[in-house]
C-alpha positions in Angstrom: -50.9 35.7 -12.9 -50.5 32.2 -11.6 -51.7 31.8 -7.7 -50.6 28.6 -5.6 -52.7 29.1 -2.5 -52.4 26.4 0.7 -54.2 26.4 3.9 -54.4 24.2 6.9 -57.2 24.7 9.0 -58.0 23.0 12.2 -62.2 23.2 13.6 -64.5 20.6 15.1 -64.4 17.3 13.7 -67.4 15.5 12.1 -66.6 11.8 12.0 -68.6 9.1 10.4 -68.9 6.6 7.5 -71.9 7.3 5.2 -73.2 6.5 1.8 -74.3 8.4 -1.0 -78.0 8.2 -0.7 -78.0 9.4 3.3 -76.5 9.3 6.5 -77.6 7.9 9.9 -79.1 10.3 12.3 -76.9 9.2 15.3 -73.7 8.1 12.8 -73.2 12.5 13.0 -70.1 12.8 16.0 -68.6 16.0 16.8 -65.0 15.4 18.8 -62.9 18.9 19.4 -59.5 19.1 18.8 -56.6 21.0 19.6 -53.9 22.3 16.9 -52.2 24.8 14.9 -54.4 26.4 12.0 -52.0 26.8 8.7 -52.5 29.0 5.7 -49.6 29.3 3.2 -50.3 31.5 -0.3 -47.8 32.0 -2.6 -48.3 34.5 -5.9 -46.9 35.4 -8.5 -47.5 39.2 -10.2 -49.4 41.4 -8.9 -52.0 42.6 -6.1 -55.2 41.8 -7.0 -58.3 43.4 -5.5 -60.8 41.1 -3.6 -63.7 40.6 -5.8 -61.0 39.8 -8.4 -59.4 37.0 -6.1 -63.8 35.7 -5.3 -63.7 33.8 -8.5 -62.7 30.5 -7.9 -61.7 28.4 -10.7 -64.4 30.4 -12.8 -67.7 30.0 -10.2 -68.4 33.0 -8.6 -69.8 32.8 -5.1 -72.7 34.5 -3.6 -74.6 35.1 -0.6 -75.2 31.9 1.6 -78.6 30.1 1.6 -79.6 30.5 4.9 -81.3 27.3 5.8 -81.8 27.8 9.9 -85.4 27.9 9.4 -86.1 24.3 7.9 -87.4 21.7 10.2 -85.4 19.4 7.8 -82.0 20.6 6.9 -79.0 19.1 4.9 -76.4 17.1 6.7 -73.1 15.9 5.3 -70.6 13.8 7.2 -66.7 13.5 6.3 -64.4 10.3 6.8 -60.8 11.1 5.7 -57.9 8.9 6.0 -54.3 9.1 4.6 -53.1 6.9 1.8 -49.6 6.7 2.8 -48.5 8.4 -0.6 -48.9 11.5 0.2 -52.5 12.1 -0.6 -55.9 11.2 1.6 -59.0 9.3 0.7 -62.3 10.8 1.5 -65.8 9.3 2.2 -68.6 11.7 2.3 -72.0 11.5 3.3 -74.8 13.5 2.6 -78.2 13.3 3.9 -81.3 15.1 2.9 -79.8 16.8 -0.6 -79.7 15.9 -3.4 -76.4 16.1 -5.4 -75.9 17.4 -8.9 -72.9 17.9 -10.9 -71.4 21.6 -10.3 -70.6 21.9 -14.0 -72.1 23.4 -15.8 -73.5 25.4 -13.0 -77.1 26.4 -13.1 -79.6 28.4 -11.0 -80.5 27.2 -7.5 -82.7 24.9 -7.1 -84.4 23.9 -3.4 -82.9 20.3 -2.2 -80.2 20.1 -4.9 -76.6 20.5 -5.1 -73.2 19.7 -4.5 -70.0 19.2 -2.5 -67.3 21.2 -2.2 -63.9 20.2 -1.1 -61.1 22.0 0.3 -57.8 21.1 1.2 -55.6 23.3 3.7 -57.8 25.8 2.6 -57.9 25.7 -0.4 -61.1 24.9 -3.2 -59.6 21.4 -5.1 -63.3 20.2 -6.5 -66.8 20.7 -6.9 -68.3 17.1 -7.1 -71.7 15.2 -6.6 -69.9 11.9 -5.8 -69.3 10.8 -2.3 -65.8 9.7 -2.6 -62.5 11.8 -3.8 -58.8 11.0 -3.6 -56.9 13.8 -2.8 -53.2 13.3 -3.9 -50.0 15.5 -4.1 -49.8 16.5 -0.4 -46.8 18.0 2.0 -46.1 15.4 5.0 -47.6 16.7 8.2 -51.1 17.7 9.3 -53.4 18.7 7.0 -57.3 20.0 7.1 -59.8 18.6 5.0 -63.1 20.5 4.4 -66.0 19.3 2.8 -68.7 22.2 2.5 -73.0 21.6 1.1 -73.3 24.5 -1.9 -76.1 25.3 -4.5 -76.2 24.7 -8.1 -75.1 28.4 -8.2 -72.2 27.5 -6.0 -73.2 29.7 -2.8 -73.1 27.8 0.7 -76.1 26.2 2.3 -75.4 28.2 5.7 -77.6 27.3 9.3 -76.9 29.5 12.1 -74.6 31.8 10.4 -72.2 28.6 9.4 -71.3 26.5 6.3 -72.9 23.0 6.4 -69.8 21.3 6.7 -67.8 18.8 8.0 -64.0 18.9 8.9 -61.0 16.1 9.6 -57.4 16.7 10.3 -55.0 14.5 9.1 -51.2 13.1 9.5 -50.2 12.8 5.7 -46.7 10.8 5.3 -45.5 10.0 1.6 -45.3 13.4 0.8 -42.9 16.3 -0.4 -41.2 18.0 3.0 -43.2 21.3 4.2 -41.4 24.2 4.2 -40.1 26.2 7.0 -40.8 29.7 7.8 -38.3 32.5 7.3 -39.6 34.5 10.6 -43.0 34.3 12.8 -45.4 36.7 14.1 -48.0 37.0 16.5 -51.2 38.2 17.9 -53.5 37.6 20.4 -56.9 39.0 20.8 -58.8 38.9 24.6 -62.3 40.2 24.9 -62.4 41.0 21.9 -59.2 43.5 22.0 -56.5 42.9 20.2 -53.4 42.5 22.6 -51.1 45.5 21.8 -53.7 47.1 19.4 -53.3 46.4 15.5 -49.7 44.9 14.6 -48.0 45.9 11.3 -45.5 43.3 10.4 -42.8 43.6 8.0 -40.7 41.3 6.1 -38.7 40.8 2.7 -39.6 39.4 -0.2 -38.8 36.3 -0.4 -39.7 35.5 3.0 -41.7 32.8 4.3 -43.7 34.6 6.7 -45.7 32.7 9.6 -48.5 34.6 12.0 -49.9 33.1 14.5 -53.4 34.6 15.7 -54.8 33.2 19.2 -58.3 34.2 20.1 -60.6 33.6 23.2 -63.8 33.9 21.0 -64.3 32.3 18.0 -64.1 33.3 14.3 -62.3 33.3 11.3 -59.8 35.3 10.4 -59.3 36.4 6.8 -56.6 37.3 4.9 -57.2 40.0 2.3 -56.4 39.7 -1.6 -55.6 36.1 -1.3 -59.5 35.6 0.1 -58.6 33.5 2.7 -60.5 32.4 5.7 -59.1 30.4 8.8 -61.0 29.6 11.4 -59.7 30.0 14.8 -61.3 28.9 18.1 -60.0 29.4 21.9 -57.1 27.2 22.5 -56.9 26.1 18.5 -54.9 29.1 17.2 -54.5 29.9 13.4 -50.9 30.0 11.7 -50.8 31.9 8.4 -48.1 30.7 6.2 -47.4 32.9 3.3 -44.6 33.1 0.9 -44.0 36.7 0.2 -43.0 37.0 -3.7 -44.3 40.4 -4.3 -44.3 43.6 -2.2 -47.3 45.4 -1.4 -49.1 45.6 2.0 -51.5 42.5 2.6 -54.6 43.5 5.5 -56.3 40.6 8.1 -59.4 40.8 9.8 -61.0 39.0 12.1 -64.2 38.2 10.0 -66.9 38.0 12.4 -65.9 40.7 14.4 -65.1 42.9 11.9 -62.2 44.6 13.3 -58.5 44.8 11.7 -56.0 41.9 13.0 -52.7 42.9 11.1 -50.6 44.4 8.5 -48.2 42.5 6.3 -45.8 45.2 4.8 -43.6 43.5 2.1 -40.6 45.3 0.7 
């Protein structure tokens, strides 16, 4: 089966330059932002069950290490800016870890590991360097996500979330993104979904787009394709997925735990 998965995500922002050894206590700057959350998958074949799609690339990911109770607790810090050729050059600092190389991976070890990036979604390396060119992008906004895992390639998690750190960026220099066939939408309030859980239907071939909008926040994931998109009150997530084979494709809102929507494809 050959997968092409892409995902644009939108969260709060970490902005700062760092080096590779550690990053400045006060150089850590959260700035919210407002905009569209974007997943697009496209597959080829056949359904494949969930624990089949949890393989990335040949790692298999665990249970997060839940860190909360450290006094001193990994930090990592993301600079991201566009390279004008449809690709974006990251800086990425990391403090109080220290980084390995992901391959081959090895059992976990306390205060090592490595860095996982993720583009619109998407896993594109597993590095222990601090800088990374990301190249063959669409033109428009993209997510960038860099995430603090263990040798074993699970998550260094505090308070129930990823060490991470996020930036959105304008790419230009790129290939033109595609635009959607027809749209969706839901809204949950309260945590109610607005009109209970929506089945959606579409032909194959379509490029399908569902917007979610949520007054709480979580992530809402996208079963089979393994997909999670965070989405916050007032930054609503867009699922973009091209829909080559029919089947019928279930979202959740993770956190929550309650079904979103149906995706019927015939």
């Amino acid at each position: 089966m050959n997968t092409a998965l892409v995902l644009a995500v939108t969260a709060v922002l970490t902005a700062c330059g760092s080096d590779a050894t550690g990053v400045e206590e006060g150089s850590f700057q959260s700035t919210s932002t407002t905009t569209e959350v974007v997943v697009a998958v496209e597959m080829d074949g056949h359904e494949m069950a969930d624990e089949e799609m949890a393989d990335h690339g040949g790692h298999q990911h665990g249970q997060p290490i839940d860190l909360t109770g450290l006094s001193v607790r990994p930090e990592v810090s993301l600079l991201a800016e566009p390279d004008g050729s449809g690709g974006i050059m990251l800086d990425i600092g990391v403090r109080d870890l220290e980084l390995v190389p992901a391959d081959p991976p090895t059992s976990h070890h306390p205060g090592q590991g490595h860095v996982h990036v993720l583009v619109d979604g998407s896993s594109v390396a597993m590095i222990a360097d601090t800088n990374y060119h990301v190249t063959s992008l669409t033109d428009g906004s993209h997510t960038v996500m860099v995430t603090l895992s263990s040798n074993d390639h699970r998550d260094y998690n505090v308070d129930g979330s990823a060490i991470s750190a996020m930036a959105m960026v304008e790419v230009t220099g790129g290939a033109p993104a595609a635009q959607p066939d027809v749209r969706f939408e839901v809204g949950v309030e309260d945590g109610t979904i607005l009109g209970g859980v929506h089945r959606f239907e579409a032909s194959v071939g379509n490029l399908v787009e569902v917007t979610v909008r949520s007054d709480i926040a979580d992530d809402v994931h996208l079963h089979v394709y393994d997909l999670k998109v965070p989405v916050r009150e007032g930054t609503p997530a867009v699922l973009l997925v091209e829909v080559d084979i029919p089947g019928v494709f279930e979202a959740e809102l993770h956190g929550a735990g309650f079904k979103l929507f149906e995706l019927a494809v015939s």
